[in-house]
C-alpha positions, -999 to 999 in steps of 0.1 A, spaced: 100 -830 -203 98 -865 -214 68 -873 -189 35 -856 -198 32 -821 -195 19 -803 -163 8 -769 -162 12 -746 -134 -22 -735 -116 -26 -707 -89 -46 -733 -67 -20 -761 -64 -38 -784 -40 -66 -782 -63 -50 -781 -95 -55 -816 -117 -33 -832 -137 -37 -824 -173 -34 -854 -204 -4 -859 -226 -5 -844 -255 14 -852 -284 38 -825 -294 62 -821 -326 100 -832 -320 109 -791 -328 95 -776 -305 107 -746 -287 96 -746 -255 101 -704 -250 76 -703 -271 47 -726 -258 20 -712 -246 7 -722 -210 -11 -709 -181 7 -680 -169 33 -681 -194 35 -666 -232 53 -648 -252 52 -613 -236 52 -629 -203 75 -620 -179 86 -659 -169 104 -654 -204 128 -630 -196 118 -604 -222 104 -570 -207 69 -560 -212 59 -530 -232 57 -497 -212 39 -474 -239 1 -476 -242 2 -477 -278 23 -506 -275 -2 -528 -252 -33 -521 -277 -17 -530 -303 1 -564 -288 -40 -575 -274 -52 -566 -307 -28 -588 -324 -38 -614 -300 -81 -606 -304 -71 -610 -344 -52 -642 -342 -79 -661 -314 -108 -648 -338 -91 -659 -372 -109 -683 -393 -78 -699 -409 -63 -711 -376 -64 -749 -367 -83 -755 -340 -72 -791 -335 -35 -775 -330 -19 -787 -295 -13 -745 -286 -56 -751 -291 -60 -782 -270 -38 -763 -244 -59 -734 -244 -90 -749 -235 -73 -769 -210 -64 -739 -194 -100 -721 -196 -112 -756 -176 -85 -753 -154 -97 -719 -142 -132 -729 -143 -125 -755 -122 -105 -735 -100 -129 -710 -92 -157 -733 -90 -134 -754 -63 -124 -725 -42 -143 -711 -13 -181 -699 -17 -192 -671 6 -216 -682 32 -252 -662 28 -247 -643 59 -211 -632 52 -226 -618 15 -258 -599 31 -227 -586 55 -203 -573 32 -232 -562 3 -246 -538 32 -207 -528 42 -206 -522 1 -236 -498 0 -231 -479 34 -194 -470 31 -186 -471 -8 -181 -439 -28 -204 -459 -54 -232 -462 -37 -258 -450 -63 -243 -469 -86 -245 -500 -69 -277 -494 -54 -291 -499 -93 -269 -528 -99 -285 -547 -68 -318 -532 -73 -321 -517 -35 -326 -485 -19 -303 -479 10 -324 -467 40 -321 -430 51 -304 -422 81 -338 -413 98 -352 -448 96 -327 -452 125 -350 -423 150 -364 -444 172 -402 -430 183 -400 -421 220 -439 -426 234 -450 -413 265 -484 -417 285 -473 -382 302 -498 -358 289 -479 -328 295 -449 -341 279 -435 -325 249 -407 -330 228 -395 -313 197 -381 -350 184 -415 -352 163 -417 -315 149 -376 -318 144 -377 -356 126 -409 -344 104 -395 -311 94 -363 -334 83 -382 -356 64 -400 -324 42 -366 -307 35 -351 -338 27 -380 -347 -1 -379 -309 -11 -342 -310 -18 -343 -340 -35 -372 -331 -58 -354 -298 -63 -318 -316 -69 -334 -340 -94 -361 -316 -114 -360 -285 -100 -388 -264 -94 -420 -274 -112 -416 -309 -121 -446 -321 -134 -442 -289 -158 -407 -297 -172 -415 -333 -173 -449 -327 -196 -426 -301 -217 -401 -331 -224 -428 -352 -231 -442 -327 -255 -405 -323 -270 -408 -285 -262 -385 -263 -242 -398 -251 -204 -403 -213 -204 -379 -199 -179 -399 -167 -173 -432 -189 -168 -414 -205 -140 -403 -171 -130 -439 -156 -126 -453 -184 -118 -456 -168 -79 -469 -135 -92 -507 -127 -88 -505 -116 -129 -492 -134 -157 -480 -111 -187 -461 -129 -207 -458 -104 -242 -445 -109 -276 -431 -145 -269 -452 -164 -300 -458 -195 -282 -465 -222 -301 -494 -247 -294 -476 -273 -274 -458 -244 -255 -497 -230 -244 -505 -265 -237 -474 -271 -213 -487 -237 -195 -527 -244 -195 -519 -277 -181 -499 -260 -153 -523 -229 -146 -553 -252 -145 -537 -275 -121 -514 -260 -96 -516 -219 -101 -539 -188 -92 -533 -162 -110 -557 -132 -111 -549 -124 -146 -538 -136 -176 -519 -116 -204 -507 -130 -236 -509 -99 -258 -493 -100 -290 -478 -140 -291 -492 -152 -325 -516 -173 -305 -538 -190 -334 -567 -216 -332 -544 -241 -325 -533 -223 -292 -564 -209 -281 -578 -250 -284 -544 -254 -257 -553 -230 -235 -596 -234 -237 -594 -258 -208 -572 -239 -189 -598 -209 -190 -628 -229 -186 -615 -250 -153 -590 -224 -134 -608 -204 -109 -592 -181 -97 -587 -161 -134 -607 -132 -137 -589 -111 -165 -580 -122 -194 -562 -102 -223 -558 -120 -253 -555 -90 -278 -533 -85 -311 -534 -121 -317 -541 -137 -356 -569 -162 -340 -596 -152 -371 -633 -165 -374 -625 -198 -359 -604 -182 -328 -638 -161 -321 -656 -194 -320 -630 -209 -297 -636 -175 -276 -673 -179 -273 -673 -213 -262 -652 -203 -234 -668 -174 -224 -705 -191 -226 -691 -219 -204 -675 -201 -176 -684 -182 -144 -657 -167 -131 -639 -143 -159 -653 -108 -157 -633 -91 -180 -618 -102 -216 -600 -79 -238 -597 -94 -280 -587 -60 -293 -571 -68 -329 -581 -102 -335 -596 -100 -368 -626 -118 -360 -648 -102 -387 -682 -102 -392 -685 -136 -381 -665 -128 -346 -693 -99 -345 -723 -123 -343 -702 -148 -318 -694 -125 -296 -733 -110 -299 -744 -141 -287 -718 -139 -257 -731 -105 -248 -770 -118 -247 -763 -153 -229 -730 -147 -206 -743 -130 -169 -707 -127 -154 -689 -107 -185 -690 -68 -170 -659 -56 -192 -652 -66 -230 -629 -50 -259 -635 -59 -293 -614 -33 -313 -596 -33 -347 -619 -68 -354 -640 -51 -387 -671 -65 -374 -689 -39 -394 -725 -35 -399 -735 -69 -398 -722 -74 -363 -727 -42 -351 -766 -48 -357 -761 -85 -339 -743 -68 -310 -773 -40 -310 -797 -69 -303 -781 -84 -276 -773 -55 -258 -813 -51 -253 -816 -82 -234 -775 -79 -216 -784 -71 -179 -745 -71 -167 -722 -55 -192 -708 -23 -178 -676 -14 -207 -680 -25 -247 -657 -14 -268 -662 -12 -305 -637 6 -317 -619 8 -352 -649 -15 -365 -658 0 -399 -692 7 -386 -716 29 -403 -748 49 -398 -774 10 -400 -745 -5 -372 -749 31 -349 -785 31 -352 -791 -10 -337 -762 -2 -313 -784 34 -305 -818 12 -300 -801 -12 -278 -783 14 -253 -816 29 -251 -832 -2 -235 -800 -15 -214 -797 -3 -180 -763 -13 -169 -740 -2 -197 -718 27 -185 -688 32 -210 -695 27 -245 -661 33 -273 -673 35 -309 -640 62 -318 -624 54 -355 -654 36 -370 -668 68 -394 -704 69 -385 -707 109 -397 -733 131 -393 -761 105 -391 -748 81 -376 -743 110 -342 -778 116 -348 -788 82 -340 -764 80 -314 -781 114 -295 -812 96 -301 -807 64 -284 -791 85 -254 -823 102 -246 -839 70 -230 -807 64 -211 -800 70 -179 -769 46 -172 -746 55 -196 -714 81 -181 -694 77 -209 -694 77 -246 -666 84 -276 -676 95 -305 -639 103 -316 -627 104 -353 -662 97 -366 -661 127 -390 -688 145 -374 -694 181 -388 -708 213 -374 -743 199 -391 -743 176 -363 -746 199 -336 -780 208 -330 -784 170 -324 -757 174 -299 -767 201 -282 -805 188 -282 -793 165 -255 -759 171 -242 -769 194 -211 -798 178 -200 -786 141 -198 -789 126 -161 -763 104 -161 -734 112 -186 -705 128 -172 -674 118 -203 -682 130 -234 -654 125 -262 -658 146 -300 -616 149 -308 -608 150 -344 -638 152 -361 -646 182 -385 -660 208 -364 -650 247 -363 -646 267 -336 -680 280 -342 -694 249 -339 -674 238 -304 -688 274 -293 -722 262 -299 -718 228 -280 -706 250 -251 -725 275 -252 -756 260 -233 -736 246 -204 -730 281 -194 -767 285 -182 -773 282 -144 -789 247 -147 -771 216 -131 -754 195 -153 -737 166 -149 -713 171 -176 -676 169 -162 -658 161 -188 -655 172 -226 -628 164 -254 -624 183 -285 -586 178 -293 -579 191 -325 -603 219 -331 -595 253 -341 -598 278 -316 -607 316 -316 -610 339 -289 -647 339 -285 -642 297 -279 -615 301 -253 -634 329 -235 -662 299 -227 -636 275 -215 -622 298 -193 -654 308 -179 -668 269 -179 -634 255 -161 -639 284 -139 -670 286 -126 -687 243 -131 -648 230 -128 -658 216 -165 -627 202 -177 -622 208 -216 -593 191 -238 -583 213 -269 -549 204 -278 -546 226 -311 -532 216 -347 -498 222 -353 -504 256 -374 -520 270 -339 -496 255 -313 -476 280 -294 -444 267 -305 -444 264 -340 -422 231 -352 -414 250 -389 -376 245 -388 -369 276 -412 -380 299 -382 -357 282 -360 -329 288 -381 -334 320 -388 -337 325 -353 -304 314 -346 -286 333 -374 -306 363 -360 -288 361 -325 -258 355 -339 -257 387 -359 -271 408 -328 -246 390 -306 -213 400 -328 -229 432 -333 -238 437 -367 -265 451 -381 -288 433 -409 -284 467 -428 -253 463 -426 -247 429 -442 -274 437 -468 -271 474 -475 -296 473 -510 -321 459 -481 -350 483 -494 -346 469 -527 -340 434 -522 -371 425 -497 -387 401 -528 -350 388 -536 -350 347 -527 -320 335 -509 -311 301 -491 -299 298 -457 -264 290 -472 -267 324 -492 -273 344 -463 -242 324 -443 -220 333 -472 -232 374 -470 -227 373 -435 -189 357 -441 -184 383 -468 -199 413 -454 -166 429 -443 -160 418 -407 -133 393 -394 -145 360 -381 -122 334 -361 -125 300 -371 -151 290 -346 -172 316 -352 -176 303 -386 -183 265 -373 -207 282 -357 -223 296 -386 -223 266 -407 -235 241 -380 -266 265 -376 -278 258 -414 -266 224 -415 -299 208 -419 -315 234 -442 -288 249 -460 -309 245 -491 -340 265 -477 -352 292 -500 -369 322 -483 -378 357 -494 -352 385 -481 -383 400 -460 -390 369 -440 -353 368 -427 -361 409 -419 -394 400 -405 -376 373 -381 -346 398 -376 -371 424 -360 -388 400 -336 -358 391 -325 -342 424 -318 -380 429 -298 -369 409 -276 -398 382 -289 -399 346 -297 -404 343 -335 -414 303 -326 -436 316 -306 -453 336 -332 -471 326 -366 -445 301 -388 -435 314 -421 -452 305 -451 -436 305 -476 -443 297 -514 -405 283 -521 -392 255 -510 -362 251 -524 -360 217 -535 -334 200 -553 -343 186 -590 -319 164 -609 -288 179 -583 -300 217 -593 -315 239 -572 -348 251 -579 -363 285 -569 -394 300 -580 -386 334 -603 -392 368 -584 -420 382 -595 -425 421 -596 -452 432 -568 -466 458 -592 -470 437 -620 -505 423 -625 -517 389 -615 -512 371 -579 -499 343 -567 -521 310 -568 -518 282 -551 -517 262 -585 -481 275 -589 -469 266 -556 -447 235 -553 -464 206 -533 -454 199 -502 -451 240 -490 -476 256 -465 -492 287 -481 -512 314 -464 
């Protein structure tokens, strides 16, 4: 060790001859640091650490001490360091450099065979070629020659692009990839659908970049027939998303947009699209709350559009004001076939433009104005304007509290209209005496075209059905009288169901209501509760098992509280024992209703039949039918 010091390199015909350094007289030379060597080395005898904990925390030590700022850098152990580093530079710059050739060689052995290709096709910025660029194109000047090499090799090629574009974005790329680039989540049932001829995509509330992910892929790639996006909170904002959509697709002809917030603004949005497009036919906005302001918009859509045939603008209180701007334009409309105005708040001024503008338009065939209160003058109008119409088949005039005053204009035009067929009059005010009269010219021998007439909830007497029977049978007039609940065959009054039941129970265990309430002649006016009547029957002498009295109790569960005179429970008991069905029969009405006040049960007092005075209805309890 006297000579200068030589340090071992793995290269040793290469290796140099390093300079003497001086070195302190104490050294210990187990503990100098050289190439190859250190102190957890295994040229030093000791063993290396076999726990991973161990390791990490020896190279840390080591990263701390080479990084420290209080270390001498002009120390021999630091001379002998960068010696080394040298060393290996110069080592590896010495040693053998692959020949161009042999690196193209072994790169393309690298990307062809190694289970890293991908990754190393990034790191040398190359794409391997497919194994199809190694088909070989087979020409022939035979005519008649045919091969399935070409159909075979370019079927290959599709699947192969189709299952990579699948494999890497699935179906609908350019959709998901505009939906991350809009930050918004792709809907799954969109993609779905997106195959269907219809799109009905309900209650979902899609937001605007959500409608304009989907405009952007209806425009561009699908045909769907129809549209539906009923009920999805679809504001201005949205209906600005999807304008372009509706203006540029082709192939949509329905659109439903209804029960949708849009407001004033979303009827503007609607009117530019429907003024600037040629192919949608029919558009339903029912429940937009357009206003007054959708009313004239919509007006001006109806008097400049030539392709709209169908359009629903219910629940959108246009009123009067746009009733009388819809009014005008259906005078010059010369396509419109269905309008539907609807639950519109409009009055007698509204029906009488809308009357004058049915009278001049020739292509109108259904018009709805049901819910909107015209009354009595407003059907005048309405019979007015039909008179110079010969293209409307049908009209509702439903809920429009129309009295029996309003007849004679009905009837004035009814059976000698040429062309309507539908005529709709349910739940307005009008008697059975005044339905009698509506029907009563339609039985004479002249032709009508009258086929169909609705007067749901109007009372009926016998005189009324007599026509209907005769009109069904003899013109094949269909009439709709679905009767009030007070005249339905099947009364829904609970009490008489009850009863009922506690009636077949007594004549199925034999008893006798005489028996259970022998002062019976003297207690017709007494009042009594179902749960009275349970308890007599329990006490009246005969044995009952226990399930006979579950029985009982589950029968008066619900209206255990029910007052009721003695008489009624007779009455029921009778009809009953006839053999009839008391629900089928007249329901009870009874002045006591037995409610409950401050946990008490409250009955009306019995009153004496001979004493003077009746019963008014001012001392009934609310809430209780009374006949």
């Amino acid at each position: 060790m006297d000579g200068a010091f030589q340090c071992r390199s793995p290269i040793l015909s290469t290796t140099p001859s390093l300079p003497s350094i001086p070195r302190p007289a104490s050294i210990n030379l187990k503990s100098e640091r050289s190439f190859g060597s250190g102190r957890y080395s295994n040229s030093s005898g000791m063993k290396l650490p076999n726990s991973a904990k161990m390791r990490k925390k020896i190279s840390k030590e080591q990263h701390s001490r080479s990084n420290s700022k209080n270390s001498d850098r002009n120390s021999p152990c630091s001379a002998l360091s960068k010696t080394s580093a040298e060393i290996r530079r110069t080592a590896w710059m010495t040693g053998k450099v692959l020949g161009d050739d042999v690196y193209e060689e072994k790169k393309e052995r690298l990307l062809r065979t190694s289970k890293l290709k991908k990754d190393l096709e990034v790191y040398f910025n190359v794409e391997t070629p497919s194994r199809l660029a190694k088909r070989t194109w087979v020409e022939s000047d035979d005519d008649e020659y045919d091969t399935d090499l070409d159909t075979d090799l370019g079927m290959e090629l599709i699947i192969d692009e189709r299952t990579k574009q699948i494999k890497d974005d699935g179906d609908f790329p350019e959709y998901k990839n505009l939906c991350r680039k809009l930050k918004t989540v792709p809907n799954n049932y969109f993609i779905r659908h997106s195959v269907d001829d219809e799109l009905t995509m309900r209650h979902r509330y899609l937001s605007a970049k959500d409608c304009q992910a989907i405009g952007w892929e209806v425009e561009n790639h699908l045909t769907f027939k129809k549209v539906d996006l009923e009920d999805n909170g679809l504001g201005p904002k949205q209906m600005i998303a999807l304008a372009e959509m509706l203006l540029k697709n082709k192939y949509v002809t329905e659109v439903n947009l209804s029960n949708n917030p849009m407001g004033s603004f979303g009827s503007h949005i609607s009117k530019i699209i429907l003024l600037n497009n040629s192919h949608i036919v029919k558009v339903d906005l029912t429940g937009n709350d357009f206003g007054i302001q959708g009313g004239e918009n919509f007006a001006e859509v109806i008097e400049t559009n030539v392709y709209l045939k169908e359009i629903r603008l219910g629940k959108n209180k246009i009123e009067d004001a746009g009733a009388i701007a819809i009014g005008r334009a259906l005078e010059a409309n010369v396509t419109l076939e269905y309008l539907d105005l609807s639950w519109n708040k409009i009055g007698k001024q509204g029906a009488a433009k809308i009357a004058t503008g049915i009278k001049v338009n020739s292509t109108l065939k259904t018009l709805i104005l049901s819910m909107n209160g015209l009354g009595n003058s407003g059907c005048q109008v309405m019979m007015e304007g039909l008179r110079g119409n010969e293209a409307l088949t049908t009209l509702d005039l439903s809920a429009n509290r129309i009295t029996d005053a309003a007849v004679d204009y009905i009837i004035r035009v009814l059976p000698y209209h040429k062309s309507l067929t539908s005529l709709k009059l349910s739940h307005n005010q009008l008697s059975a005496e005044g339905a009698f009269k509506i029907l009563k010219p339609l039985t004479s021998k002249f032709r009508k075209k009258l086929s169909y007439l609705e007067l749901d909830g109007t009372d009926v007497n016998s005189d009324l059905m007599e026509v209907i029977e005769n009109l069904n049978a003899r013109r094949g007039l269909v009439i709709s009288i679905k009767r009030p609940p007070s005249r339905r065959s099947k009364t829904l009054d609970q009490l008489t169901r009850v009863l009922s039941a506690i009636c077949r129970f007594l004549i199925k265990e034999g008893l006798d209501i005489k028996t259970v309430f022998p002062d019976l002649e003297k207690e017709r006016e007494e009042s009594y509760t179902t749960y009275d009547i349970i308890e007599i029957i329990r006490n009246c002498g005969e044995e009952f098992n226990r399930t006979q009295v579950t029985e009982l109790r589950k029968i008066c569960k619900e209206l255990r509280h029910r007052t009721l005179l003695l008489k009624e429970f007779e009455h029921v008991y009778d009809l009953v024992l006839t053999g009839r069905d008391p629900t089928a029969e007249d329901p009870l009405r009874t002045p006591f209703a037995g409610k409950r006040r401050g946990g008490q049960l409250v009955s009306l007092p019995r009153r004496d039949p001979n004493e003077p005075g009746q019963l008014t209805l001012d001392s009934v309890i609310p809430g209780v039918r009374f006949q």
